[in-house]
Backbone as a chain_set.jsonl record, in Angstrom:
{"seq": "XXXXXXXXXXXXXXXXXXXXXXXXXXXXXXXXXXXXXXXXXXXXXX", "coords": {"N": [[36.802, -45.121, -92.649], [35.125, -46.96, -91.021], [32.655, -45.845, -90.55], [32.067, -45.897, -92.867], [31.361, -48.08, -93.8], [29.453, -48.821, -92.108], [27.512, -47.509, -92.183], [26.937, -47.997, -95.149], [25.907, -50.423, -94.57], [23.686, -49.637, -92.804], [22.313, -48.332, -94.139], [21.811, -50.114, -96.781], [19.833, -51.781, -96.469], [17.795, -50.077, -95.18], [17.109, -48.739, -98.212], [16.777, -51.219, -99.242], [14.163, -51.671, -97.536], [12.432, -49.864, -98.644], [12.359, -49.868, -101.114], [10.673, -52.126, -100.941], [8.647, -51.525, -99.966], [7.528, -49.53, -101.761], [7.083, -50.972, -104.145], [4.891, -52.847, -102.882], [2.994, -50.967, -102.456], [2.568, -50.628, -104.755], [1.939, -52.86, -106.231], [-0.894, -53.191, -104.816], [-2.413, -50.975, -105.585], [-2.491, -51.416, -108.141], [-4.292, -53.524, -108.03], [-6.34, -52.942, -106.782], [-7.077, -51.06, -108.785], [-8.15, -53.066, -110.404], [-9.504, -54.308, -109.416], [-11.921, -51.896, -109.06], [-11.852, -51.519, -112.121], [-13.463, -53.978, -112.461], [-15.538, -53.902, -111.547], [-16.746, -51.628, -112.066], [-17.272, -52.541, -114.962], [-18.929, -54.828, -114.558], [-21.808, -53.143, -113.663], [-22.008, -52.141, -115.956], [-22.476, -53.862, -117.629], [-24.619, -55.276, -116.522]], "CA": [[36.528, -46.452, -93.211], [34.157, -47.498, -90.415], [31.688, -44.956, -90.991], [31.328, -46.039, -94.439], [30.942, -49.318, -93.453], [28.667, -48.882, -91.06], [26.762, -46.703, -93.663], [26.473, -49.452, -95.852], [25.211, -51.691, -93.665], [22.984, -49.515, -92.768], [21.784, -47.993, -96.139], [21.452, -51.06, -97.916], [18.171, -52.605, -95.392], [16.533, -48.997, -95.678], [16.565, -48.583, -99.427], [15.818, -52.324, -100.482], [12.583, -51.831, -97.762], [11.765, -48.815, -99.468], [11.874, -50.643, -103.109], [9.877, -53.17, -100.664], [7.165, -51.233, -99.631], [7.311, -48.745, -103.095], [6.555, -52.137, -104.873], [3.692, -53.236, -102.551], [2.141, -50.312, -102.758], [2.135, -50.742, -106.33], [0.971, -54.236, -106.366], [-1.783, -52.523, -104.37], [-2.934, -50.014, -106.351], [-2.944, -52.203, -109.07], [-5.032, -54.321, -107.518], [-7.514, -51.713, -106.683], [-7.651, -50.44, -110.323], [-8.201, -54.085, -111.945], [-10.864, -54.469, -108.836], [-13.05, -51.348, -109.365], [-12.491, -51.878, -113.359], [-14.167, -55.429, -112.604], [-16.968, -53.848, -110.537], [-17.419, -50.904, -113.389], [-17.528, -53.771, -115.84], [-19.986, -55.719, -114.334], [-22.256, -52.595, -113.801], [-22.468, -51.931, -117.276], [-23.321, -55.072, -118.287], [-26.154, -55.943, -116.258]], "C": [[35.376, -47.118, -92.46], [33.058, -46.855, -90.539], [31.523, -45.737, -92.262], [31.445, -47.34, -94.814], [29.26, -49.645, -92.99], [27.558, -48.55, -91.779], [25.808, -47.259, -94.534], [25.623, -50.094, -95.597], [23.843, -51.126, -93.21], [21.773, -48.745, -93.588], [20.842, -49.207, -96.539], [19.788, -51.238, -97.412], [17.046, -51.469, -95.531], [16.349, -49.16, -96.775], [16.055, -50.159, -99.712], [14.157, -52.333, -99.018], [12.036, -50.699, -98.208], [11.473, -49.453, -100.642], [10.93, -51.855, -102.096], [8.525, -52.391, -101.059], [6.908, -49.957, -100.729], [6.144, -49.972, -103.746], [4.872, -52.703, -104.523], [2.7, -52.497, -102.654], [1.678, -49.896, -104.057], [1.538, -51.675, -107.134], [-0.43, -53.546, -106.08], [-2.646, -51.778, -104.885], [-3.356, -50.389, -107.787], [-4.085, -52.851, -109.26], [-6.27, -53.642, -107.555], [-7.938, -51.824, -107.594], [-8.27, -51.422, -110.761], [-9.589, -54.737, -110.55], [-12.058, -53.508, -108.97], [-12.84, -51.093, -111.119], [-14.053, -52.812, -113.458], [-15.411, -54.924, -112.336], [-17.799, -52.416, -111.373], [-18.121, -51.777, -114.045], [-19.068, -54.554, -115.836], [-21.215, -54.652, -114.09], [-22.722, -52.182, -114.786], [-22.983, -52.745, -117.677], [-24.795, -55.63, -117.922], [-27.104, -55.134, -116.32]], "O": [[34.623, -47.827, -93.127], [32.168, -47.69, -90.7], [30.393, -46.203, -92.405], [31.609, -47.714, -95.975], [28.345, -50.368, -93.385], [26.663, -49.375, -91.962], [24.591, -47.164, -94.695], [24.632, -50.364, -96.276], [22.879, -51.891, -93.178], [20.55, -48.763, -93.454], [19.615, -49.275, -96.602], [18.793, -50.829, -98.012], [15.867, -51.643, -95.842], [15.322, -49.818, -96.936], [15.018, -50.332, -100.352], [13.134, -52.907, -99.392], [10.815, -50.683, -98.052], [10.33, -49.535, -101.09], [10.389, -52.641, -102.874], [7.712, -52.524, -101.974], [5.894, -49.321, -100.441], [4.915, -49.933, -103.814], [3.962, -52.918, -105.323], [1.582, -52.952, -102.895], [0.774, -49.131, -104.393], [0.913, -51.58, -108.19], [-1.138, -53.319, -107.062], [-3.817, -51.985, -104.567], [-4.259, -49.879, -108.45], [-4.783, -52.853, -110.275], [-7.138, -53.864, -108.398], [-8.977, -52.46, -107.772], [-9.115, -51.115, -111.603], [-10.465, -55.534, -110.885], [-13.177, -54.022, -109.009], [-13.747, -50.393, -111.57], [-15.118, -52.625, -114.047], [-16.392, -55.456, -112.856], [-19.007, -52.18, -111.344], [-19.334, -51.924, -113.898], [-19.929, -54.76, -116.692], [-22.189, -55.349, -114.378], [-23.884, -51.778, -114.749], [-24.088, -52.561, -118.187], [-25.696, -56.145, -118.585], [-28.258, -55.522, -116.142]]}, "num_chains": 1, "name": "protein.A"}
């Protein structure tokens, strides 16, 4: 029972910063893409 307590407790804090830092690095990458779109973009045009 303490084991799988303990488990828990210490489970939970790893996986939600994994879905943390999954996420950021997906903000991230996002980011990127919709920054060298912008900087394509503006290359073509001028």
């Amino acid at each position: 029972m303490l084991s799988t307590v303990s488990s828990w407790f210490l489970g939970v804090p790893i996986a939600y910063g994994l879905m943390v830092i999954s996420s950021s690095i997906h903000l991230v990458n996002e980011y990127a893409d919709y920054e060298f779109d912008a900087q394509t973009r503006i290359t073509e045009y001028s």
